[in-house]
C-alpha positions in Angstrom: -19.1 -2.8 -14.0 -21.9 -2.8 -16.6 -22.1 0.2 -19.3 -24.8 2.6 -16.9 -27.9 3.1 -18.4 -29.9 6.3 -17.7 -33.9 4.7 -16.9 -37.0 5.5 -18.8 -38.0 8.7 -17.4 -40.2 8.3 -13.9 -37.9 5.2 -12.8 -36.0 4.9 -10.6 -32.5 3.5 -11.3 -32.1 -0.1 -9.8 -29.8 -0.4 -6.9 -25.7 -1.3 -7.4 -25.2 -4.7 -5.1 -23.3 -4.1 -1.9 -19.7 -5.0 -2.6 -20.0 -8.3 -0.8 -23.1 -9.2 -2.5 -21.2 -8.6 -6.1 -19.6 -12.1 -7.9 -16.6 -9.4 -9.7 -15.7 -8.0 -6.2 -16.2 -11.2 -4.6 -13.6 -12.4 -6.9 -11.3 -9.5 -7.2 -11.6 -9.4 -3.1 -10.2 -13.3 -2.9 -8.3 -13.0 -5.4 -6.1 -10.3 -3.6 -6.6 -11.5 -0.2 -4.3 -14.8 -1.4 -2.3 -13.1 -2.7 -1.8 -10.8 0.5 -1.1 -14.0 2.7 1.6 -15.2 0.3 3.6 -12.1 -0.6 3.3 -12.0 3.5 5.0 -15.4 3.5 7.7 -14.5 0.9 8.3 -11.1 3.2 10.1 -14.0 5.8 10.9 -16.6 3.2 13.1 -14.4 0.9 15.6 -12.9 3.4 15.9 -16.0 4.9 16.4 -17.9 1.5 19.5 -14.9 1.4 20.9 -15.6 5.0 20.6 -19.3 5.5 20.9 -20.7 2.2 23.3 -18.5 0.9 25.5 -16.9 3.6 24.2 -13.1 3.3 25.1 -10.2 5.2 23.3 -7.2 6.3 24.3 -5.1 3.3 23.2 -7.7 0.7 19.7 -8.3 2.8 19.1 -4.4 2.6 20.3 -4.8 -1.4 17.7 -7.4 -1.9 14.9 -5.0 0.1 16.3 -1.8 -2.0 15.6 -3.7 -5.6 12.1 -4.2 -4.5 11.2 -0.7 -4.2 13.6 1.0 -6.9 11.0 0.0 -9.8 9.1 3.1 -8.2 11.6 5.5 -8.9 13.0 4.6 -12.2 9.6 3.5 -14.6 6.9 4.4 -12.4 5.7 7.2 -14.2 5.5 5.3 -17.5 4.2 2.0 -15.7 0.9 4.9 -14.9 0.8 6.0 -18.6 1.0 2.6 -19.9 -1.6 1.1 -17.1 -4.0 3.9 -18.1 -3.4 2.8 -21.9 -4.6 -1.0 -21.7 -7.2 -3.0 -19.6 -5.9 -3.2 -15.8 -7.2 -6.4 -15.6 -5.2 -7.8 -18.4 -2.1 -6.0 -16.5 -2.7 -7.7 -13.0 -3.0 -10.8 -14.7 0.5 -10.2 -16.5 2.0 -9.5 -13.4 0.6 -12.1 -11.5 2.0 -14.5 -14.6 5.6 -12.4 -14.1 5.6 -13.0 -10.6 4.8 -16.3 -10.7 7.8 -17.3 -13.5 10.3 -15.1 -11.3 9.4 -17.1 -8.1 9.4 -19.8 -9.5 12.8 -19.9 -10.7 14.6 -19.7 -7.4 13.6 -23.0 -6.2 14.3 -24.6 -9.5 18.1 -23.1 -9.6 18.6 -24.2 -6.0 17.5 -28.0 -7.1 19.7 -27.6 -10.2 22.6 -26.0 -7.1 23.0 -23.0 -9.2 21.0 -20.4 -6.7 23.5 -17.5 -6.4 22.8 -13.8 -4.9 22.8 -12.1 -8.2 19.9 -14.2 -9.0 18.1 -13.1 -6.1 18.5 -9.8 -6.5 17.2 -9.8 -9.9 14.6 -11.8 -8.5 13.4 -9.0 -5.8 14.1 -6.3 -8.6 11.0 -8.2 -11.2 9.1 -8.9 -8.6 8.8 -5.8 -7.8 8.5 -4.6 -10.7 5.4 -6.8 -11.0 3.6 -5.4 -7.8 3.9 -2.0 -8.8 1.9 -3.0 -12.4 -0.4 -4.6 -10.0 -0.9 -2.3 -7.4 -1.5 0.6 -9.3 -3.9 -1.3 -12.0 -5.7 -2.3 -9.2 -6.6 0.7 -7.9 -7.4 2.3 -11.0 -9.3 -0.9 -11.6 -11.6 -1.0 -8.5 -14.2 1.6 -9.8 -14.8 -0.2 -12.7 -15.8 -3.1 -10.4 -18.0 -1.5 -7.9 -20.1 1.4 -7.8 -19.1 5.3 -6.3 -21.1 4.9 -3.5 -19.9 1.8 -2.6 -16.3 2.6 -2.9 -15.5 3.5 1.0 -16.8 0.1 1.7 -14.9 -2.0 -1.0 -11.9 -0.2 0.0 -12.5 -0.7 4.2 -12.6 -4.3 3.2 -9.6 -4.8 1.1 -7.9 -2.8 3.6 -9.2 -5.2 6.4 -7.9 -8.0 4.4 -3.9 -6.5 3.9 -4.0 -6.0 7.7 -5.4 -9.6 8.7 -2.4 -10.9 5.6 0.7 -8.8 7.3 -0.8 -9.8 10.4 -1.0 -13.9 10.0 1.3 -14.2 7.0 5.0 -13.9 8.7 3.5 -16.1 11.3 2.5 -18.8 8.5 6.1 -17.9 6.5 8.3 -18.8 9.9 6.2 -22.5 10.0 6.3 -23.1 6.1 10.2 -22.1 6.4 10.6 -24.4 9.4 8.5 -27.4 7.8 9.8 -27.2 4.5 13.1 -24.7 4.3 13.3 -21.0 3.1 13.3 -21.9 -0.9 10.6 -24.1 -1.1 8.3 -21.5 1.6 8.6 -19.8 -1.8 5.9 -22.1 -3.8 3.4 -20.8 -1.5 3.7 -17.6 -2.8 3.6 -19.2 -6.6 0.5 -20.9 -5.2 -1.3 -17.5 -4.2 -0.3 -15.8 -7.4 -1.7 -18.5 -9.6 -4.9 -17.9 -6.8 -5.1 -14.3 -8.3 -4.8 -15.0 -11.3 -7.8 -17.8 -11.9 -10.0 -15.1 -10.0 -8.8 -12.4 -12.4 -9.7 -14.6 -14.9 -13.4 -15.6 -13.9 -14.4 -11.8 -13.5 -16.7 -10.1 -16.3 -16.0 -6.8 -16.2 -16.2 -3.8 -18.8 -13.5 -1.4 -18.2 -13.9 2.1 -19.8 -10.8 2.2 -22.4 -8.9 5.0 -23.7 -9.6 5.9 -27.5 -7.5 5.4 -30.7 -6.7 9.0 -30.5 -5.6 8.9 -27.3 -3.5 5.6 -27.1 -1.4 7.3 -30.0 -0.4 9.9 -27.9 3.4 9.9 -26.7 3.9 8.2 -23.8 6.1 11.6 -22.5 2.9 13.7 -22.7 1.0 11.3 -20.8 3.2 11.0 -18.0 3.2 14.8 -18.2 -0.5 14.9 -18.3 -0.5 12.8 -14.9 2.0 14.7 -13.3 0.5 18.2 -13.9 -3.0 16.8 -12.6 -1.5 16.1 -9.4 0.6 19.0 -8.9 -2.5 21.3 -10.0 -5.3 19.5 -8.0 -5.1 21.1 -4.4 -6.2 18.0 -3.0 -4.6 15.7 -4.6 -1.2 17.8 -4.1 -1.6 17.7 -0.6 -2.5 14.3 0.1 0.9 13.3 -1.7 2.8 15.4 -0.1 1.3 14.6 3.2 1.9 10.7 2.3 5.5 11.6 1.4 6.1 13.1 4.5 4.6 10.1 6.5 6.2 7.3 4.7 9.5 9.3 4.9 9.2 9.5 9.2 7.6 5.7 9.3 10.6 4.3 7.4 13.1 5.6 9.0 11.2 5.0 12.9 11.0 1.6 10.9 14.8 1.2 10.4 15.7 1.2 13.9 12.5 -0.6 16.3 14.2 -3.8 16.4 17.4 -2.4 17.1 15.8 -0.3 20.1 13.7 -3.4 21.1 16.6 -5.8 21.6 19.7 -3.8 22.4 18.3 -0.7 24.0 14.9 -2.0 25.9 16.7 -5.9 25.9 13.2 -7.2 25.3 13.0 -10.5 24.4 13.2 -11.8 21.0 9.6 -13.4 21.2 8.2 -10.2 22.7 9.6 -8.1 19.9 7.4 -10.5 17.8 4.2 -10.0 19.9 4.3 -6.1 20.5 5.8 -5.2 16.6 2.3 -7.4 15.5 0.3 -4.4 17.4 1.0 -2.2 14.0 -1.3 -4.8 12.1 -3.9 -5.6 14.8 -4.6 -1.4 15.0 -4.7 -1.4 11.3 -7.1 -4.2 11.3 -9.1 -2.2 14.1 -9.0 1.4 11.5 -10.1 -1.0 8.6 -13.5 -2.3 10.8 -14.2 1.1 12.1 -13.3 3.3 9.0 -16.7 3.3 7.1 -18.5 4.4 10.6 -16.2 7.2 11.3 -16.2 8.7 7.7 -20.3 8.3 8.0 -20.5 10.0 11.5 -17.3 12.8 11.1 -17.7 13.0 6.8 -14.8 11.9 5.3 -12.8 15.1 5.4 -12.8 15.7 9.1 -12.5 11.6 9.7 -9.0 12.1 7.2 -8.0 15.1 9.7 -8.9 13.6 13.1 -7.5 10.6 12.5 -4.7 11.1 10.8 -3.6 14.7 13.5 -5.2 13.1 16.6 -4.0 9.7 17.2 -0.7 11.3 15.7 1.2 12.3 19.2 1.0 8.6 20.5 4.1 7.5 18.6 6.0 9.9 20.8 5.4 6.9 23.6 7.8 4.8 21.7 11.1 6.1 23.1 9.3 6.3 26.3 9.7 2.3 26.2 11.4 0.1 28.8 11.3 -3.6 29.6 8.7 -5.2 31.1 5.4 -3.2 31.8 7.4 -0.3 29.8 6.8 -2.2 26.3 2.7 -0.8 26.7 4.6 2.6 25.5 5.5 1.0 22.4 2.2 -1.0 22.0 0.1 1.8 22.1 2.9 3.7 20.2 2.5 1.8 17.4 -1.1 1.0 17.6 -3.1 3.9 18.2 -1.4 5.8 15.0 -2.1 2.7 12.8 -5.5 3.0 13.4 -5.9 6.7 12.5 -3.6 5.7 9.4 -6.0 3.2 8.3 -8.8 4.8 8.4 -7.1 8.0 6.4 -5.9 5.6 3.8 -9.3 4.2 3.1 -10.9 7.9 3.0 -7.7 8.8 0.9 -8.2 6.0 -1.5 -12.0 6.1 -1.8 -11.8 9.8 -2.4 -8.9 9.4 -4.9 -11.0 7.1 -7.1 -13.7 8.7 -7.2 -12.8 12.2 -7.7 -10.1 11.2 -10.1 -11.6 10.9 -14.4 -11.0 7.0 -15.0 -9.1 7.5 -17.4 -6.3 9.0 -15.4 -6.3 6.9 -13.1 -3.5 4.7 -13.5 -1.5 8.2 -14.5 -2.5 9.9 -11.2 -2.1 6.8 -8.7 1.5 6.5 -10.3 2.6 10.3 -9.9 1.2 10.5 -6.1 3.3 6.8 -5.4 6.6 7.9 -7.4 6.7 11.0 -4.3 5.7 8.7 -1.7 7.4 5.5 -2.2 10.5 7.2 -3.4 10.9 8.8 0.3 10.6 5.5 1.9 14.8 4.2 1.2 15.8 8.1 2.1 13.7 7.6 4.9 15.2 4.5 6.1 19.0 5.6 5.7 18.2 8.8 7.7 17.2 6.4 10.6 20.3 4.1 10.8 22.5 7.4 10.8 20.6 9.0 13.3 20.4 5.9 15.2 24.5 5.8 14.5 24.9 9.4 15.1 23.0 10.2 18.3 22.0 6.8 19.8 19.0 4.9 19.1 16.2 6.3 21.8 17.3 9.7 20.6 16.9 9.8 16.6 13.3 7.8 17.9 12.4 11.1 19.5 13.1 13.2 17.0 11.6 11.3 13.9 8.5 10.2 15.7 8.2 14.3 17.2 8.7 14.8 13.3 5.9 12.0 12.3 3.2 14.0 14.7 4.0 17.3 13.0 4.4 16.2 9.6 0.7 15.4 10.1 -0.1 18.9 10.2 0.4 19.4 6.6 -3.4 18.0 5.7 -4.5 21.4 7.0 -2.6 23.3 4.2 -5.1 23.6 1.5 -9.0 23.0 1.0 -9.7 19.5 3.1 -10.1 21.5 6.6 -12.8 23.8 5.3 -15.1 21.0 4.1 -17.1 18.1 6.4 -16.6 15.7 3.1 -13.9 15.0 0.2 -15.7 16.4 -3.2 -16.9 12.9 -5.0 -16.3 14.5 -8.4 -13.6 16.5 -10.0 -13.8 20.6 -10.5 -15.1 19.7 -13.9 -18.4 17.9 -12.9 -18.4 20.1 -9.8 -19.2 23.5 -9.9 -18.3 24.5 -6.1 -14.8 22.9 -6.8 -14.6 25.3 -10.2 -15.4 27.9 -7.5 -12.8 26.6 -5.2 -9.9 26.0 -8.1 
């Protein structure tokens, strides 16, 4: 985005382009959307790549999924400082470069016969090391592409776009795998990075950076700085919390549907395909919808009625039996992914909006450290209540957990306003009110 300009007084400012109309978003929006579709690929490529090519168990396949998300807990509150330090441009395209090298390698060590586990794990542990640079640069990097106003639709379509990837990309993975084996279903994912990367490049974009005075302060005060901004802001408090809380009850509901679709239900392995996609088609549906519904409800009551109304449905899932039964799960699964989307794009609009650009990267990091960090502990609780109480059992109490959990949104400020402030307390005076 350009350096904003105030007009000559009795003009009126010239209109921001619609996201889709804009080259940078246009670019950023392709670049990501490739990228999507291959990470999607390498979600069915790289266990398989464990398990076929190199004789894998269970424990090793959950090792290799662990690594992916430990980067969170151990340096993702200095991955925020540092993000909000430097251009987030320059840090996706680093971790696209990273991702790309690390990818690489594993079909070059299996054509040299030198592929082992170890690598692999170090592998998954880089890699996802390299998304969580990227993921949080690039949401602290999207208002410096589009306009405020245009925020709710950038992120509807981006949104779109990850649902249409997790929806078609295992799909594409299976064939590449079957066409041309596990490792080298890999190179598409090398392909999508390098994708990201030339798009990343061709963007002209002036990012507001931090000053000399403040890139010289220690990197412990800046992760301090983030964290207190969280924990002070109402809102944001709340909305991590609340996050927390549902990634902790998806993961572990997670950890045991394929276990309940083919031992408990005895569906068959090509239905548990078909009605396990339904999570991304009612995603895909909350994407398309979200900018209407925030419009016609406002944004905070579209976060709430979402989000607590389509809620109770995931308490059809241990309803499910064979057959005509499996419409319990569908709609289990479905109906809450749509009111899940459409929070996330209210969540994420309001988040950049509200949020001073320059703690960005700080405050995206802090919220994500609570809620990714749930999702293992989350996933361990559901294998041993799946273990402890039988399958259909733990399902009713984590997804009775899930519905409630939802409930927390109405602790604090969001239920007493139609809309999410666009600005924080200190450009706002009925937030300073508020605070």
């Amino acid at each position: 985005m350009t350096t904003t300009v105030n007009p000559p007084a009795g003009q009126v400012a010239p209109a921001t382009p619609k996201p889709a109309r804009d080259r940078n978003f246009r670019l950023l929006w392709a670049g990501e959307a490739t990228s999507k579709v291959g990470s999607a690929v390498t979600g069915v490529a790289f266990p398989l790549v464990a398990v076929v090519t190199l004789g894998a168990g269970t424990v090793a396949t959950g090792l290799l999924n662990a690594m992916a998300w430990l980067p969170w807990l151990l340096i993702g509150l200095p991955a925020g400082a540092w993000i909000d330090r430097f251009s987030r441009r320059r840090t996706m395209l680093a971790a696209d470069f990273l991702s790309i090298a690390v990818l690489l390698s594993v079909p070059v060590a299996a054509w040299f016969g030198v592929l082992s586990l170890a690598q692999l794990v170090v592998v998954s542990f880089v890699a996802g090391t390299a998304s969580m640079f990227f993921s949080t640069a690039y949401q602290a990097f999207l208002p410096a592409v589009v306009a405020k106003e245009h925020l709710a639709d950038a992120n509807a379509k981006l949104q779109g776009t990850d649902q249409v990837a997790n929806l078609a990309g295992p799909g594409v993975g299976g064939l590449l795998t079957q066409a041309v084996g596990a490792v080298y279903g890999l190179l598409a994912d090398v392909v999508t990075f390098a994708v990201s990367a030339f798009c990343l490049l061709r963007m002209r974009v002036e990012e507001p950076l931090p000053s000399k005075k403040e890139r010289t302060t220690r990197l412990r005060d800046e992760i301090g700085e983030g964290l207190r901004y969280v924990g002070r802001d109402r809102y944001l408090r709340i909305l991590a919390l609340s996050a927390a809380v549902d990634n902790f009850t998806l993961n572990a509901m997670y950890a045991l549907t394929v276990v309940f679709l083919v031992r408990t239900v005895e569906a068959p392995a090509a239905v548990v395909g078909f009605v396990l996609a339904a999570d991304f088609a009612g995603g895909l549906l909350g994407a398309m919808i979200a900018r209407r519904v925030a419009a016609r409800l406002g944004t905070a009551r579209a976060l709430l009625i979402c989000s607590i109304g389509t809620a109770p449905f995931a308490l059809l899932i241990p309803l499910t039996q064979n057959g005509f039964g499996l419409v319990f799960f569908v709609l289990g699964i479905l109906v809450p992914s749509i009111g899940m989307v459409i929070g996330n794009v209210v969540v994420t609009g309001f988040r950049q909006a509200y949020c001073p650009p320059r703690l960005l990267g700080r405050m995206y990091a802090s919220s994500r450290f609570l809620q990714f960090g749930v999702i293992p502990l989350g996933a361990v609780l559901g294998g041993v209540l799946g273990a402890a109480l039988g399958v259909r059992e733990a399902l009713w109490i984590i997804t009775a957990a899930g519905a409630l959990g939802k409930l927390l949104r109405l602790v604090g400020p969001i239920r007493a306003h139609r809309d999410l402030p666009t600005a924080p307390p200190e450009d706002n005076p009925e937030l300073r009110k508020e605070q």
